[in-house]
N, C-alpha and C positions, 0 to 999 in steps of 0.2 A: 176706504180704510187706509190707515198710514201704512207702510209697510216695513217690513221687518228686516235689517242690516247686520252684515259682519257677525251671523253666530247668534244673536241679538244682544251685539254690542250696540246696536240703534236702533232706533222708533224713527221713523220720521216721515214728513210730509211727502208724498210723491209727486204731487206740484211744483213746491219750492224746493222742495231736497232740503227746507230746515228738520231739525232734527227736535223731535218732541222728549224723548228721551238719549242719556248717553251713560253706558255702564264703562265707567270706565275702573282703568286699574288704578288705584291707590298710589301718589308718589312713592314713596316710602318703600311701596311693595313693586313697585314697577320697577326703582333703581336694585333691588335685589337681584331682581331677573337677570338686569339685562348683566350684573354684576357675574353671576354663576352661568349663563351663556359666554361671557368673556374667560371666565376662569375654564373653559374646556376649547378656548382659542377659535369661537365662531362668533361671528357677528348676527344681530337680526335686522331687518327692515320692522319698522317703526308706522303704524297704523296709528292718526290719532285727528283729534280736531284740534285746530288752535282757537278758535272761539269766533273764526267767519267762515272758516273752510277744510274741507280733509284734507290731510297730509298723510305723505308715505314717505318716509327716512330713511336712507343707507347710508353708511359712509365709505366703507371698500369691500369689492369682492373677493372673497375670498376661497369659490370653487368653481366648480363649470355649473351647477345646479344654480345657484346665486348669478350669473352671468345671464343663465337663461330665463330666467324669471325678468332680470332689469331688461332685457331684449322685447320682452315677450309686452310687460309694460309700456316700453317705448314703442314698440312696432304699433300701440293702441290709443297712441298719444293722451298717456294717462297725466290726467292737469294735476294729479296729487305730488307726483315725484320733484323731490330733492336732494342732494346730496348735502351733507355736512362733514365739515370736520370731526366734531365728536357728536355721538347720540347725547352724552350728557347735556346738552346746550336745548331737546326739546322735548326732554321728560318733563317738562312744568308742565307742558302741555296735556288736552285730556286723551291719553293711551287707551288706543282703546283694542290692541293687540299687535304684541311681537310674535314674527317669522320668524324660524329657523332653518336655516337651506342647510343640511350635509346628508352625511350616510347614517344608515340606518342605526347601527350600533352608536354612532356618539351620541346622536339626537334622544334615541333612549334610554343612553346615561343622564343625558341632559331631565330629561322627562323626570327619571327616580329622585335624581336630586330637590328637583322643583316641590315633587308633592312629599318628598318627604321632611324639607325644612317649612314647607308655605300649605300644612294640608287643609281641604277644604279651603284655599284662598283662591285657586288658580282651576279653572277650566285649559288641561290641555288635551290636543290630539297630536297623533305622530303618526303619520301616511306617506305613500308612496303617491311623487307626482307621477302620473301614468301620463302626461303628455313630456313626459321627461325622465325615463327611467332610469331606475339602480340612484337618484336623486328622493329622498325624503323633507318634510315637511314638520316641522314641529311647532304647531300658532298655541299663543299664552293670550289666553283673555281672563279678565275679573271672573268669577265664579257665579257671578250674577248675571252673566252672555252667554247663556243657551238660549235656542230657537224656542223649547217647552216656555220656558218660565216669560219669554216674550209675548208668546200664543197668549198664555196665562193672564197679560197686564192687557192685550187690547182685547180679549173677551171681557173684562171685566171693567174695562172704559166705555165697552158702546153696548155692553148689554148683551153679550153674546152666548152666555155661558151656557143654553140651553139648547144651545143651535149644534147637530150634527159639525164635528170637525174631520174633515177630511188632508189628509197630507202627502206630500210627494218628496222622494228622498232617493239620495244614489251613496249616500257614505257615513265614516263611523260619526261624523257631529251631529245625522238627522236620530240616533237612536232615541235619546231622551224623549225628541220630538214623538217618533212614533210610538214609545210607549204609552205617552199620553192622549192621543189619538184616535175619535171612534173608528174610522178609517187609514188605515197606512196603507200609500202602493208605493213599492218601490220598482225603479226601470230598471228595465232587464241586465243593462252594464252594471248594477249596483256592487257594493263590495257584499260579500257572503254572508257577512258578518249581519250585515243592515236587513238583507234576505228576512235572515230567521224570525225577526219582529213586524211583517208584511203582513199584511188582510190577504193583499196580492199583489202579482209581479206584472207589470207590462210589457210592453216593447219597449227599445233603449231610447235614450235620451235625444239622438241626433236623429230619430225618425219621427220629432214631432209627438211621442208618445203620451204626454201628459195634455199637452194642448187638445190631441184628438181623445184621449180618454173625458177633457172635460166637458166638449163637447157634445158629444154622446150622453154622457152622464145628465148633462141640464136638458137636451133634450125628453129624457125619458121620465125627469123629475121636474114638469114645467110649472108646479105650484114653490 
């Protein structure tokens, strides 16, 4: 099966890494964004395809959160990164989600403003990096890049829709996902929130938890 990218801002082959589908933001609505993230004096990083390859955009840093995310990129020698002069120059391109690195409180003004000029346009979340704390997170994708409604397009390309769905999640973007979900487990580091809509809870993420739950699981269901 292809699998499922950025939120599901992508469909795409796991061979080639082309991309079978791409939800992206609307020009028009994307330069808004990045227009009212500027107007609260923060920059985002720019997720997008130019039409051979993914790209990741900054143009300056502008906190220690933002500093350590480009760190944390580089230390991973991530081939998407480039710097620009202005973001303007590759909004043509297809966006397929802006970051926002600050503190909690702006990134949530940010957030009000968004769904209240752009509502039902814009999928966001607003979290705390935990490998980065007292640093928040605010990602804008098109409204059509959740993980559910991606499940939703390749069950219904390969015929699947009949087949038990099982899911695994640690945070607020897998909620939609598990609502829709015969099965939700969420790892035991999950945020609380994600908890409440769980069939059940495993062990945490970094002990292997999901791989050996799958394991287990296919052995006991070998038809």
């Amino acid at each position: 099966l292809p699998i499922i990218g950025f939120n599901g801002g992508f469909i795409s082959d796991i061979q080639t890494g082309q991309h079978q589908l791409i939800q992206r933001i609307e020009k028009g609505l994307v330069e808004n964004l990045v227009a009212i993230i500027q107007d609260h004096d923060l920059l985002p990083f720019v997720s997008s395809f130019d039409g051979e390859r993914d790209r990741l955009y900054f143009t300056e840093l502008l906190n220690g959160g933002m500093e350590w995310y480009l760190e944390e990129r580089r230390s991973n020698r991530d081939p998407r990164l480039s710097q620009v002069d202005r973001l303007e120059s590759v909004l043509d391109q297809d966006v397929i989600c802006l970051t926002v690195i600050g503190r909690k409180e702006e990134l949530e003004e940010i957030e009000k403003v968004v769904n209240d000029r752009c509502p039902q346009m814009v999928e966001t979340h607003c979290y705390e990096n935990q490998y980065s704390p007292g640093w928040y997170w605010l990602t804008l994708h098109d409204h059509r890049a959740t993980k559910d409604q991606a499940i939703q397009i390749l069950q219904e390309r390969h015929g699947l829709q009949d087949r038990t769905l099982t899911v695994f999640g640690d945070h607020l973007n897998d909620i939609k996902m598990f609502r829709s979900a015969h099965r939700s487990i969420a790892v035991e580091n999950a945020v609380p929130e994600l908890k409440v809509h769980a069939h059940q809870v495993i062990g945490p993420n970094h002990e292997d938890s999901v791989a050996r739950f799958i394991e287990k699981d296919w052995k006991s269901n070998p038809s």
